[in-house]
N, C-alpha and C positions, 0 to 999 in steps of 0.2 A: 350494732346499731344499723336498722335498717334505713337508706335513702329514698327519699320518696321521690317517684316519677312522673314526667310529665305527660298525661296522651292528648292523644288528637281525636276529637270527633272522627268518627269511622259511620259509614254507610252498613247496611246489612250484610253485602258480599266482601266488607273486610277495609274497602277502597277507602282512602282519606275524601274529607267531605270537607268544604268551607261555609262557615254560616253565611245566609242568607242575611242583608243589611233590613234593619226595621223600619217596612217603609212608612209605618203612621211614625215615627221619631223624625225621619227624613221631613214627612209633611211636614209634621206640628215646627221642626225649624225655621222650614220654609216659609208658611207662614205668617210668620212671628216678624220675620224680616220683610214681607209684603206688606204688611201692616203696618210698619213703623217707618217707614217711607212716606215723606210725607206729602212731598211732589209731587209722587204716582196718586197717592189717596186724594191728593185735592182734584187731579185730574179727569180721575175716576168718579167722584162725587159731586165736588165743585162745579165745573163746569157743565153737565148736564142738568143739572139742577138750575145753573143760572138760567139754562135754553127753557125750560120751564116755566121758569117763572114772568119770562119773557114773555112766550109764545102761548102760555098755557090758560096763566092765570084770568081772570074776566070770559073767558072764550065757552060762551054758553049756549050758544050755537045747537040745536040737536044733530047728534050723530049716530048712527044706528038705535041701540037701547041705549046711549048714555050720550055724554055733550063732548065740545070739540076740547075739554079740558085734560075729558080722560085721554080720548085720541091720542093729545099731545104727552099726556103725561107715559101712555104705552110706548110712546113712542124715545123718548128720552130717557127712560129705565132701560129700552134694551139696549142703546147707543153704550149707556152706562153700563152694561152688563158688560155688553162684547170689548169694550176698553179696557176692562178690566181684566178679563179673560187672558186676553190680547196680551196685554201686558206682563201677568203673572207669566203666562209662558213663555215670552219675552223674555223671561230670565235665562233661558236655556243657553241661550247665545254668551250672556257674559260665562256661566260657568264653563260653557265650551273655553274660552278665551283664556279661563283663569286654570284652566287645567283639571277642573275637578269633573265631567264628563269622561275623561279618561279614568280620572282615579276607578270612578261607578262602571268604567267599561272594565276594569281588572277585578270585581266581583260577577259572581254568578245572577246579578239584577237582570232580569229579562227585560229587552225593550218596554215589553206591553206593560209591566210595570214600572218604566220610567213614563211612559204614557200617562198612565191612570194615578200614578203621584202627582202631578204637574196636573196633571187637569181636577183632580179634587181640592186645591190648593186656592188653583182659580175659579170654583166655584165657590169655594167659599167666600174669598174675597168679591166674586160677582153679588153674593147676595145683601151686602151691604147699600149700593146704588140703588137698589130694587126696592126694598127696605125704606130706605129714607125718603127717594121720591115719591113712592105712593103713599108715606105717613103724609108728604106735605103736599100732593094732591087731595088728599081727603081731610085739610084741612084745608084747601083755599078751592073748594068747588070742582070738584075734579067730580061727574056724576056718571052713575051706572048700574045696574041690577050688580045684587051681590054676587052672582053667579059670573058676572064679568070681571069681579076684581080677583076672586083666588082663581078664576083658568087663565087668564091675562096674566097672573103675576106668578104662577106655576109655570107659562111657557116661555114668558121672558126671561124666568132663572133656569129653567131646565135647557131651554135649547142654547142659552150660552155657552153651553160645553162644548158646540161645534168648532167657537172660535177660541176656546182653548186649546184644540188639536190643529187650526190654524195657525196660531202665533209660534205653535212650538214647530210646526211642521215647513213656517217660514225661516225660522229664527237658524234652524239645523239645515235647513238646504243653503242659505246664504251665509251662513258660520262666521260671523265678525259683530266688529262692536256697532255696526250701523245698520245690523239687523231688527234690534227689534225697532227703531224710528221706522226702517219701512215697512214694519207688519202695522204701524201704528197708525204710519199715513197713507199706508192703503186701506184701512179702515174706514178714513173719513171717503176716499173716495168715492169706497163702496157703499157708505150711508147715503152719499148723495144719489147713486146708479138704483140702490136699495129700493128709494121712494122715502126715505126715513124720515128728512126735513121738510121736503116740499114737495107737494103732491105732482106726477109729470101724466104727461098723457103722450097717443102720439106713437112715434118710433122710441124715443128714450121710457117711454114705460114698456114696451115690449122689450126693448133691450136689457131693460131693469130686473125683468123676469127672471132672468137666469145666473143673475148675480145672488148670492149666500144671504146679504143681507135683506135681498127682497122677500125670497121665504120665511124666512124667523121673523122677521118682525109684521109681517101679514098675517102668518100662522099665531102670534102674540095675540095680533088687533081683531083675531075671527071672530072671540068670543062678542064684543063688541057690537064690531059694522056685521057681519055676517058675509065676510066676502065684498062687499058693495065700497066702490071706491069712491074718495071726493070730487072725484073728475067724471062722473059717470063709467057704468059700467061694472063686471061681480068677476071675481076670482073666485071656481069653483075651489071647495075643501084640498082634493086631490093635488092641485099645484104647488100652495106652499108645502104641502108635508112632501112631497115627491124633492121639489128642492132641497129642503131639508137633507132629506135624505141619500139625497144623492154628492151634497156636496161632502156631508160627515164620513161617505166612506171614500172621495179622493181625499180630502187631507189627513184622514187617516191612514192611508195608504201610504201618502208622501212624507208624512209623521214618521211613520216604522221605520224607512227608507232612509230617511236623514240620520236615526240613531243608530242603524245598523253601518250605515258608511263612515261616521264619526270615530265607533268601535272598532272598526275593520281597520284602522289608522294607529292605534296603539299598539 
């Protein structure tokens, strides 16, 4: 009677080989449990929406091709986006905490895809805030050429993913449980430094330039105003995307960095 035996995945040259973890399973987890959170979801949703309807609604105002409804309402989708963002990747810090960052540092997962799980997670959950508030701007007079509302509501969900590689890349360099509150309230911060809530002029709008949140959500509002701000004055095309740009590849830089030192510790 013959015994059957057990093998091991082997590579071509003979060598033992461990599987690779399934990172849409990892996502789809993930997730599951951002979404069923119900604190972060109102935070995410709720509150942006109420600034909305605050600051939004009645405000008929002309501004570029469309009124100060839309302005406002570009403006509180992306707030919305990047808390969300923010936050999903926020998670990073507690699993650091709970031990399971090590566990995934004892698989062959490549940082770049603890990266790009984490940030596809929180896009998706960004696209919800995005989603609801432009349903309920264009139901309480939110106005604009249509051409303003899908490149406005393409760049307010696409460029959230900077501050997905933010939260995470804050969350792994300060490693504790009081990480992600400060990726969260430096967020508001930076909305404020951004230009997000209130229009500034002056030294604090030139300072504001070079803050993360002033690009994204300029580069949001272009389709719009065209550059042209409420305070007088035009932001050439070239500056928010240069922003942009330039801040996605420091915190992805400090992103790799944090997960590579995390691992380097197991």
């Amino acid at each position: 009677m013959s015994t059957p035996t057990l093998t091991h995945p082997r590579s071509a040259d003979g060598v033992r080989t461990t599987p690779r973890p399934d990172m849409l399973a990892y996502a789809r987890l993930d997730l599951r449990r951002q979404l069923r959170d119900r604190i972060g979801m109102f935070f995410v949703v709720g509150l942006p929406t109420f600034m909305y309807l605050v600051f939004g609604i009645g405000s008929d105002d002309p501004v570029g091709s469309g009124n100060v409804g839309m302005y406002v309402m570009i403006s509180m989708a992306a707030y919305g986006a990047v808390t969300a963002t923010t936050s999903v990747a926020g998670s990073a810090a507690t699993e650091q905490v709970m031990g399971w960052g090590r566990q995934l540092g004892l698989t062959p997962m490549r940082p770049v895809g603890f990266v790009v799980a984490k940030a596809g997670v929180a896009m998706t959950v960004a696209a919800v805030p995005v989603v609801a508030i432009f349903a309920i701007g264009a139901a309480t007079g939110a106005r604009g050429d249509w051409s303003d509302w899908l490149l406005s509501g393409a760049l307010v969900w696409l460029g959230s993913a900077l501050f997905a590689v933010y939260g995470l890349a804050v969350c792994l360099v300060f490693r504790g449980t009081n990480a992600p509150g400060i990726a969260s309230g430096m967020i508001v911060v930076l909305a404020f430094l951004g230009n997000v809530f209130t229009p500034m002029s002056g030294f604090m709008l030139d300072l504001g330039r070079f803050t993360p949140l002033y690009g994204y959500v300029a580069l949001a509002r272009f389709p719009l105003t065209d550059g042209w701000l409420p305070v007088g004055g035009r932001d050439p095309l070239w500056l928010p995307v240069a922003n942009v740009l330039a801040w996605t590849v420091i915190f992805g830089l400090v992103a790799l960095w944090g997960v590579r030192r995390s691992r380097s510790r197991t």
